[in-house]
N, CA, C and O atoms as a GROMACS GRO file, in nm:
protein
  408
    1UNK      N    1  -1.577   0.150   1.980
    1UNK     CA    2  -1.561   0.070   1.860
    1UNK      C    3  -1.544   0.158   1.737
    1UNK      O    4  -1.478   0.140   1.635
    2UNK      N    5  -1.624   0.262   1.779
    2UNK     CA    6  -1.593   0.353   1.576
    2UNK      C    7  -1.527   0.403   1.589
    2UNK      O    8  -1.517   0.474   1.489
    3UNK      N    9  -1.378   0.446   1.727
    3UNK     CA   10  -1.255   0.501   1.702
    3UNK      C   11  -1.140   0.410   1.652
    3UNK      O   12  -1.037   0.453   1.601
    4UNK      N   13  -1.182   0.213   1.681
    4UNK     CA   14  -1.098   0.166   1.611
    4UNK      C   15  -1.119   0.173   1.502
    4UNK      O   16  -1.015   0.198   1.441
    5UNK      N   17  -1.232   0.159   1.420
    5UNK     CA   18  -1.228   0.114   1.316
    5UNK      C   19  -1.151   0.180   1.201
    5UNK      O   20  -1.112   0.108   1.109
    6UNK      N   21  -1.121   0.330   1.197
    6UNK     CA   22  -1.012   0.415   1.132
    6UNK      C   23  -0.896   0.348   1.160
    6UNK      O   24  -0.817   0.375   1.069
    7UNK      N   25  -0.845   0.272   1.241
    7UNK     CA   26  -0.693   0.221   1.253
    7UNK      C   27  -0.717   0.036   1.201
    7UNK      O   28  -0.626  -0.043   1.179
    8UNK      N   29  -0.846   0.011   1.194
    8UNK     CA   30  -0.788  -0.154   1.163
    8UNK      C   31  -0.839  -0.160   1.063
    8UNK      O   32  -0.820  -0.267   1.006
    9UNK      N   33  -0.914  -0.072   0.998
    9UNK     CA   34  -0.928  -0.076   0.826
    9UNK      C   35  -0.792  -0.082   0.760
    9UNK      O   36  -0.742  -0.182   0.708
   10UNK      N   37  -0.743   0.027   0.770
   10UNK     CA   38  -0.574   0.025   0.658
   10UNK      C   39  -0.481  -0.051   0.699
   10UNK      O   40  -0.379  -0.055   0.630
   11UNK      N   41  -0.488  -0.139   0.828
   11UNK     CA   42  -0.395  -0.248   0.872
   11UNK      C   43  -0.484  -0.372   0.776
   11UNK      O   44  -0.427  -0.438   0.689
   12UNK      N   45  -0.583  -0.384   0.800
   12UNK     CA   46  -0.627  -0.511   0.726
   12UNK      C   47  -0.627  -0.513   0.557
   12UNK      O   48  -0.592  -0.604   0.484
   13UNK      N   49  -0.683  -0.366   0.519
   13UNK     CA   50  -0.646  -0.382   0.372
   13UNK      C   51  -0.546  -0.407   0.331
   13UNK      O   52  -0.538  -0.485   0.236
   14UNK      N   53  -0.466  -0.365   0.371
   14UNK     CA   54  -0.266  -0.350   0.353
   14UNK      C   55  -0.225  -0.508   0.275
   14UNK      O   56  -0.167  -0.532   0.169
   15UNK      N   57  -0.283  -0.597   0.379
   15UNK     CA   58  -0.199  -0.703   0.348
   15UNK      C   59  -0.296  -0.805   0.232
   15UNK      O   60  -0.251  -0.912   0.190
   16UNK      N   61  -0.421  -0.756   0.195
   16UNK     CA   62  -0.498  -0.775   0.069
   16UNK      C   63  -0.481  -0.723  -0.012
   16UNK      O   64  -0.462  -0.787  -0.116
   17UNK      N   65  -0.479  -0.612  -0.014
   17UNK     CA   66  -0.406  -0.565  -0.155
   17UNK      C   67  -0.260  -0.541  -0.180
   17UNK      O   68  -0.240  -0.495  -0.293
   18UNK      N   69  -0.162  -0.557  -0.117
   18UNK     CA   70  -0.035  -0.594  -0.112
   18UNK      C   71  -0.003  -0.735  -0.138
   18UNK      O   72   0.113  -0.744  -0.178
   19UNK      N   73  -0.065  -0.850  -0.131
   19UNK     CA   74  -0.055  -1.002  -0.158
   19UNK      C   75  -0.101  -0.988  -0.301
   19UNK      O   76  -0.017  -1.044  -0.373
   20UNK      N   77  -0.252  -0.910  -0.410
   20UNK     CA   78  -0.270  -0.854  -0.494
   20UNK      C   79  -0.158  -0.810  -0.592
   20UNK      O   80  -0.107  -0.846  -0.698
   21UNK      N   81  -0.146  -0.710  -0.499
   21UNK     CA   82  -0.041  -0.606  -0.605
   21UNK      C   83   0.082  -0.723  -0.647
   21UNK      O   84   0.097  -0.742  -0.767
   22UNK      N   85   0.155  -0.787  -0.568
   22UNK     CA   86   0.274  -0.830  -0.576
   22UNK      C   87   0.250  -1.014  -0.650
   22UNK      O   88   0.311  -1.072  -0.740
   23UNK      N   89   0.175  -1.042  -0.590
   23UNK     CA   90   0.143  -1.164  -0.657
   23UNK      C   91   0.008  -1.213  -0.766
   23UNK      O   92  -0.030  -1.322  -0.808
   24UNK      N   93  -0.031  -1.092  -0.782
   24UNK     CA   94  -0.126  -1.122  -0.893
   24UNK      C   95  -0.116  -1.018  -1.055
   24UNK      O   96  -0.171  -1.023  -1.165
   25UNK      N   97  -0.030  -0.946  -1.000
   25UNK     CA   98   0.054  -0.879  -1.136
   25UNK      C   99   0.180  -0.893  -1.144
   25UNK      O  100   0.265  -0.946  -1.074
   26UNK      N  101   0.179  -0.815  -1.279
   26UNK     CA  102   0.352  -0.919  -1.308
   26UNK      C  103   0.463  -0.778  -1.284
   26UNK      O  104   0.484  -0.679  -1.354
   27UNK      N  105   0.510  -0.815  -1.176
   27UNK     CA  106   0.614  -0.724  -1.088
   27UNK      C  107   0.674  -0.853  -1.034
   27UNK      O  108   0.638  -0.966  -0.999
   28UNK      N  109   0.787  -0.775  -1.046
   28UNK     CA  110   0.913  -0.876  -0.963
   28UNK      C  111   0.984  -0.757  -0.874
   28UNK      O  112   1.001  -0.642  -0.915
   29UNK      N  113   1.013  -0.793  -0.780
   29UNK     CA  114   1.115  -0.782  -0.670
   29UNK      C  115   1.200  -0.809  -0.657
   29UNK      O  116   1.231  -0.917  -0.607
   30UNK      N  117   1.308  -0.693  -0.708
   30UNK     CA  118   1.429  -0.762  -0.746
   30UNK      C  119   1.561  -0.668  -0.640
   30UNK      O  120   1.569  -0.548  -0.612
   31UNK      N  121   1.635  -0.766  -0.609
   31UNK     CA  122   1.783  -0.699  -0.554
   31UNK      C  123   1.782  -0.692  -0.427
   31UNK      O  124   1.668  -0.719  -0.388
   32UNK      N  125   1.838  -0.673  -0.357
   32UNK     CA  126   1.829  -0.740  -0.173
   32UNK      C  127   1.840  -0.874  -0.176
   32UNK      O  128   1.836  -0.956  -0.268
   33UNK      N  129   1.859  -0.882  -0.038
   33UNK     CA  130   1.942  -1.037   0.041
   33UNK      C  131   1.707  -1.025   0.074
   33UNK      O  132   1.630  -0.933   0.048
   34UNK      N  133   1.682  -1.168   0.138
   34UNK     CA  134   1.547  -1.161   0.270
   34UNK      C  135   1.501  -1.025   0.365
   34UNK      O  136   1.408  -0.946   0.385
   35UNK      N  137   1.616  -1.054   0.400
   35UNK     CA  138   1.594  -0.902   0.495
   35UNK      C  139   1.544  -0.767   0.430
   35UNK      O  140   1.450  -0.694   0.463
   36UNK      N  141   1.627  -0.758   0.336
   36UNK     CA  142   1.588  -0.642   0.290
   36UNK      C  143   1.486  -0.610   0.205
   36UNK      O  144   1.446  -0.499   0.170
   37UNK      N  145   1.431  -0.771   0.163
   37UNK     CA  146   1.308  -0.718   0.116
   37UNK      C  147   1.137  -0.749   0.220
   37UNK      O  148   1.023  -0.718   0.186
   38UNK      N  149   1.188  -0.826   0.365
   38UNK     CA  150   1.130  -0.757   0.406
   38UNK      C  151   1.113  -0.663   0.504
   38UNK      O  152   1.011  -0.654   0.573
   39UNK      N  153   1.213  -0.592   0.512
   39UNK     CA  154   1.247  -0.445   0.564
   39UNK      C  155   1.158  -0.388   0.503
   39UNK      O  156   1.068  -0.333   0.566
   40UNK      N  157   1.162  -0.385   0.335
   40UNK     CA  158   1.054  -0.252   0.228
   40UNK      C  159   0.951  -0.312   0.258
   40UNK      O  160   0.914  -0.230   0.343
   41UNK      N  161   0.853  -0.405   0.259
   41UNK     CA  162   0.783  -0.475   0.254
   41UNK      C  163   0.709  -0.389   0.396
   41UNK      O  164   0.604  -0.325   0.386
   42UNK      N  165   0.780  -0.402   0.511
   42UNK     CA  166   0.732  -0.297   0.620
   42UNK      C  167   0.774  -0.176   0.650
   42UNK      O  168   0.761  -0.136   0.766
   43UNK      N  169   0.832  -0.093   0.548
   43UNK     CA  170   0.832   0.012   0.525
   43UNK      C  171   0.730   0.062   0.459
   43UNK      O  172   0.662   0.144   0.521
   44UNK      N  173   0.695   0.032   0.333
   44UNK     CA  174   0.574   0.008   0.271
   44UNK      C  175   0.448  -0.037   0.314
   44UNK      O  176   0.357  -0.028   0.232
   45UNK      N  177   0.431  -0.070   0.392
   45UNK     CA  178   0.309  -0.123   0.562
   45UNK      C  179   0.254   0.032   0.616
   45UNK      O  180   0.142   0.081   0.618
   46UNK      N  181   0.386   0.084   0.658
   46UNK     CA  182   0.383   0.151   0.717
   46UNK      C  183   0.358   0.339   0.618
   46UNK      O  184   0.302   0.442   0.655
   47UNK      N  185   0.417   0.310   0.514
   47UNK     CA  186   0.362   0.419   0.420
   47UNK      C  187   0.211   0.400   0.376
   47UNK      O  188   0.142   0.487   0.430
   48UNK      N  189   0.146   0.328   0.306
   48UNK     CA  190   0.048   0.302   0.304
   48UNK      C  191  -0.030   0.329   0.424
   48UNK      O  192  -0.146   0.366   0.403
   49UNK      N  193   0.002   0.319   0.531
   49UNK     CA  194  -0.076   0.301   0.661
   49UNK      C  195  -0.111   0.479   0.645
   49UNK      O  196  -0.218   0.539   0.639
   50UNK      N  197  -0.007   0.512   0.643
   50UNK     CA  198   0.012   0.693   0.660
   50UNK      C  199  -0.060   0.769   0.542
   50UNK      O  200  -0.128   0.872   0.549
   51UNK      N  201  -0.030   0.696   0.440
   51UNK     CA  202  -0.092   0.745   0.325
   51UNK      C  203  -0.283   0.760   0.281
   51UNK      O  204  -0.359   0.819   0.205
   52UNK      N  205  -0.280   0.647   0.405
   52UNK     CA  206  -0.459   0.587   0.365
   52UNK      C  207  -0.501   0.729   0.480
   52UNK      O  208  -0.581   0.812   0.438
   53UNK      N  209  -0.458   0.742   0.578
   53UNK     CA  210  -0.515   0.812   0.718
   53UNK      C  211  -0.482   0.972   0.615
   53UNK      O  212  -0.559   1.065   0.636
   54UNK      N  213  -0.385   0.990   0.526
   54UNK     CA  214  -0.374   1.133   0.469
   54UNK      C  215  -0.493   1.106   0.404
   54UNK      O  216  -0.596   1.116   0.470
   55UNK      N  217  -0.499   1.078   0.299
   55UNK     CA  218  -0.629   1.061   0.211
   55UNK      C  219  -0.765   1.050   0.322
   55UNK      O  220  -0.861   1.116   0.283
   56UNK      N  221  -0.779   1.004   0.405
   56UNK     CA  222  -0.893   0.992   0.515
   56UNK      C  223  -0.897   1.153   0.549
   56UNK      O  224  -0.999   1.201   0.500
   57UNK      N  225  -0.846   1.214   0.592
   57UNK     CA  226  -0.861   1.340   0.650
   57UNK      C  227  -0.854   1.432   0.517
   57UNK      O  228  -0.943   1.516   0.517
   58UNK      N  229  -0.792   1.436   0.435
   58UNK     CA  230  -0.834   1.511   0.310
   58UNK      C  231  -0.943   1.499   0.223
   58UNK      O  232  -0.973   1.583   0.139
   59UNK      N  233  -1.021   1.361   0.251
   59UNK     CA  234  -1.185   1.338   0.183
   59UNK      C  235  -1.249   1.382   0.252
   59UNK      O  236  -1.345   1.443   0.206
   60UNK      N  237  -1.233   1.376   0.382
   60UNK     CA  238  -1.345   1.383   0.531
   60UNK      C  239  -1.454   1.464   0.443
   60UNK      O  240  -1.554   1.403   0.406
   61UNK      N  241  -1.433   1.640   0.398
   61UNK     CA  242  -1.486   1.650   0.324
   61UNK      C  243  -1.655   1.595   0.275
   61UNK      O  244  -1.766   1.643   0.294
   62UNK      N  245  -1.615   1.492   0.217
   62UNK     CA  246  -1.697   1.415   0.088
   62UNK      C  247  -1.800   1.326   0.200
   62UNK      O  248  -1.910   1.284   0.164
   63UNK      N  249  -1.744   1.302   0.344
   63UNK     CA  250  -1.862   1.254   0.420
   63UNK      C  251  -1.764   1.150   0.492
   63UNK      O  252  -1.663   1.095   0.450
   64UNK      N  253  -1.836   1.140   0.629
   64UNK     CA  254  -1.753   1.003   0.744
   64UNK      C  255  -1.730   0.900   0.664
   64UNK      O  256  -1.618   0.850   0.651
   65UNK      N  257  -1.867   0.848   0.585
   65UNK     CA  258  -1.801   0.712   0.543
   65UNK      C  259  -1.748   0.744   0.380
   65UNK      O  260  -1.648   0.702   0.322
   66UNK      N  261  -1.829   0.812   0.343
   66UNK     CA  262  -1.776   0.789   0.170
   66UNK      C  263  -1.683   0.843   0.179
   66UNK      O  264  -1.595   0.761   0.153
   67UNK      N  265  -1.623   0.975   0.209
   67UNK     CA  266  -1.478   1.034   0.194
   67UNK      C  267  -1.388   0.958   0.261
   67UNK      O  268  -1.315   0.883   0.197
   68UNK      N  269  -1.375   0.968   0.452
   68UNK     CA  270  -1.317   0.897   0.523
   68UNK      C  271  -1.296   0.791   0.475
   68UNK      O  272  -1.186   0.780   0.419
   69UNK      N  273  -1.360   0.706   0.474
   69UNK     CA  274  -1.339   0.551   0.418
   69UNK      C  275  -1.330   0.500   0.292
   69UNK      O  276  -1.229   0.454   0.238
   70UNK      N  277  -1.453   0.512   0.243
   70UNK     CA  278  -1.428   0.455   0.046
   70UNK      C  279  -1.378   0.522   0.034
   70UNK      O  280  -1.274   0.512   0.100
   71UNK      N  281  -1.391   0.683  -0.066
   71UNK     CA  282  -1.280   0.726  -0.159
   71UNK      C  283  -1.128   0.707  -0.098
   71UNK      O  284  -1.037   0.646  -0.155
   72UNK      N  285  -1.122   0.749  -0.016
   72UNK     CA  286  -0.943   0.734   0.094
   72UNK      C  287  -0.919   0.601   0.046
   72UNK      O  288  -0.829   0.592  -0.038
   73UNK      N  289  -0.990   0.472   0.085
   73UNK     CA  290  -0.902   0.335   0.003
   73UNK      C  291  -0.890   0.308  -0.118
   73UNK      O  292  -0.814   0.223  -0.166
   74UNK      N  293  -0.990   0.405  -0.194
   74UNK     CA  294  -0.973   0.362  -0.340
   74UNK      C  295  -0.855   0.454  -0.397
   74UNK      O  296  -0.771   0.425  -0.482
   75UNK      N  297  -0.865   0.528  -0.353
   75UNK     CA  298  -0.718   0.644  -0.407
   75UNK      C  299  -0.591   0.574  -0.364
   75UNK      O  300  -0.484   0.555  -0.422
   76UNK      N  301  -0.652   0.529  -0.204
   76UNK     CA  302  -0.463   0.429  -0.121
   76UNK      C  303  -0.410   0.301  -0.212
   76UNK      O  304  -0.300   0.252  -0.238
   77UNK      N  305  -0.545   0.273  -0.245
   77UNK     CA  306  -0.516   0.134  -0.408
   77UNK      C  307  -0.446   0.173  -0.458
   77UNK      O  308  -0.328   0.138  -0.453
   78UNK      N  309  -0.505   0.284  -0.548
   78UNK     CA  310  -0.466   0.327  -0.659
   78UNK      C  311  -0.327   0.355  -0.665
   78UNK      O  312  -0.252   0.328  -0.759
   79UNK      N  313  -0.293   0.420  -0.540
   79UNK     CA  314  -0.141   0.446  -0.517
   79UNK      C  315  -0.002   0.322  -0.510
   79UNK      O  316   0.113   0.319  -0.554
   80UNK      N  317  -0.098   0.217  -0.420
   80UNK     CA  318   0.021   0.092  -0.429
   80UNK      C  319   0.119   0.060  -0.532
   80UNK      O  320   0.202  -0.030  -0.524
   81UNK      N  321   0.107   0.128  -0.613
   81UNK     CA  322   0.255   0.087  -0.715
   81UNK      C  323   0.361   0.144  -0.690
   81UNK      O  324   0.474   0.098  -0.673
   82UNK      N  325   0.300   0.301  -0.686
   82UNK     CA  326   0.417   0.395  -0.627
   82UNK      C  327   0.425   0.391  -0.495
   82UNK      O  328   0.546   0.390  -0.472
   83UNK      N  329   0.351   0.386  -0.362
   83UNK     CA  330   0.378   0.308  -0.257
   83UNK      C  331   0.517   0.242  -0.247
   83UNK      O  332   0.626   0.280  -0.203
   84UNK      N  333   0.468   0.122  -0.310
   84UNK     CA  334   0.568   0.009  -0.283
   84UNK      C  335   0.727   0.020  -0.404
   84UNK      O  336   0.825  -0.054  -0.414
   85UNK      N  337   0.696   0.119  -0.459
   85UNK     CA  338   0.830   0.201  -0.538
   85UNK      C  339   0.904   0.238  -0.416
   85UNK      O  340   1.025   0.237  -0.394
   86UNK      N  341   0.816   0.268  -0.351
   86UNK     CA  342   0.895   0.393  -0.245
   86UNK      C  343   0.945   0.376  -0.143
   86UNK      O  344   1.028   0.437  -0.076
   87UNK      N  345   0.865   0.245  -0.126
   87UNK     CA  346   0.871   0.196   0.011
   87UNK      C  347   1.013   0.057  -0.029
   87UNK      O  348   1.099   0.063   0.059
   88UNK      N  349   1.035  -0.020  -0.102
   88UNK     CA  350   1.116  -0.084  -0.180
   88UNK      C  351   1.265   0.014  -0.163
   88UNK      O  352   1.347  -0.014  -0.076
   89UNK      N  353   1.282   0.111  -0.242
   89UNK     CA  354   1.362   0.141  -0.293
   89UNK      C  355   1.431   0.210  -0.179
   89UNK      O  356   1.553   0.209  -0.192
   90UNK      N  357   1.400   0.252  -0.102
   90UNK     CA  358   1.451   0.310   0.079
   90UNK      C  359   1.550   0.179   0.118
   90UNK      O  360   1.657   0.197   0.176
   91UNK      N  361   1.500   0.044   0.077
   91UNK     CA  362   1.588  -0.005   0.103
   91UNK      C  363   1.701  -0.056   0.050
   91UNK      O  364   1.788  -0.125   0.103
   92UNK      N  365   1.690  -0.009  -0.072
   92UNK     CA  366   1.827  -0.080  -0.191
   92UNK      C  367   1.737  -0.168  -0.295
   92UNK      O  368   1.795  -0.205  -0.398
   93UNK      N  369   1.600  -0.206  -0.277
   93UNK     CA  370   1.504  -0.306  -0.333
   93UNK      C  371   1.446  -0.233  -0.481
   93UNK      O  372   1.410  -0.115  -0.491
   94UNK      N  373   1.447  -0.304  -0.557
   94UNK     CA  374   1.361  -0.242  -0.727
   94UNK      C  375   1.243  -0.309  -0.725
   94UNK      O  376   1.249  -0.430  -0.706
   95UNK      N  377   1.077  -0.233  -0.749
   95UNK     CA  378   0.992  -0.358  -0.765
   95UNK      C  379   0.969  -0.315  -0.929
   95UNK      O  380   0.940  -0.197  -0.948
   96UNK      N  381   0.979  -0.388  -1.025
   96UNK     CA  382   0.968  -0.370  -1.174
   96UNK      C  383   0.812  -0.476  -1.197
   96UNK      O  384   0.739  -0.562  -1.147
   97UNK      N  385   0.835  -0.393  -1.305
   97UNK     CA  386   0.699  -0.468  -1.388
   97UNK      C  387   0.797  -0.587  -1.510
   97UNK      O  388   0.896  -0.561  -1.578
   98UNK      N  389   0.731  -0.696  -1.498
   98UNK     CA  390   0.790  -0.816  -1.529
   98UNK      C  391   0.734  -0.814  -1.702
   98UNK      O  392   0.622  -0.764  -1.715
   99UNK      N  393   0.798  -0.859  -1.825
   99UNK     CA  394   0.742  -0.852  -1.979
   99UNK      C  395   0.671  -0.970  -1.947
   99UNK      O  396   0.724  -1.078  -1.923
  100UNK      N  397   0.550  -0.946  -1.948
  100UNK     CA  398   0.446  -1.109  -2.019
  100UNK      C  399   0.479  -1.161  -2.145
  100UNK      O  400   0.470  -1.117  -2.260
  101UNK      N  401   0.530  -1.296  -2.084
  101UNK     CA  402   0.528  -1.379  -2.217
  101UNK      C  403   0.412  -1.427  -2.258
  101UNK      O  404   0.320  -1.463  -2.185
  102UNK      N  405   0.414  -1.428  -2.416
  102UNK     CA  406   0.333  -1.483  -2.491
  102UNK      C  407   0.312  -1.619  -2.561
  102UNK      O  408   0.213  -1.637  -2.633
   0.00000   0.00000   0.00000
């Protein structure tokens, strides 16, 4: 059981703070047909996925659970903007920050 739990942590966060990022701030997703946005959408799955397990092995460090686990997701948060820049734009996709109206 404690060798899954390194692989179904960053699968389960992924799609909580990705539903977050995209629908609770003001970013739009713009350019692509369906497909292609969700092509980035699991491109971006899949960076994040890679990105959380880098940060995991570069905290280890700081301790099994606090490095491995907390700091590694709070930094993989922190990253989701540029993440999903990156992961977006591989496919032809822009994710912008939307002007709040007043």
């Amino acid at each position: 059981m404690q060798e899954l739990l390194p692989t179904l942590l960053p699968l389960s966060l992924f799609w909580i703070i990705e539903a977050t990022f995209l629908g609770g701030w003001p970013v739009d997703v713009h350019g692509g047909k369906g497909f292609q946005q969700v092509l980035g959408l699991l491109i971006t799955f899949v960076l994040w996925v890679v990105t959380w397990h880098g940060a995991s092995r570069a905290l280890a460090g700081l301790g099994p659970v606090l490095g491995s686990i907390v700091v590694a997701t709070f930094a993989t948060a922190f990253l989701t903007p540029v993440i999903n820049w990156v992961g977006f734009k591989i496919v032809g996709v822009s994710v912008r920050r939307v002007a709040e109206a007043h």
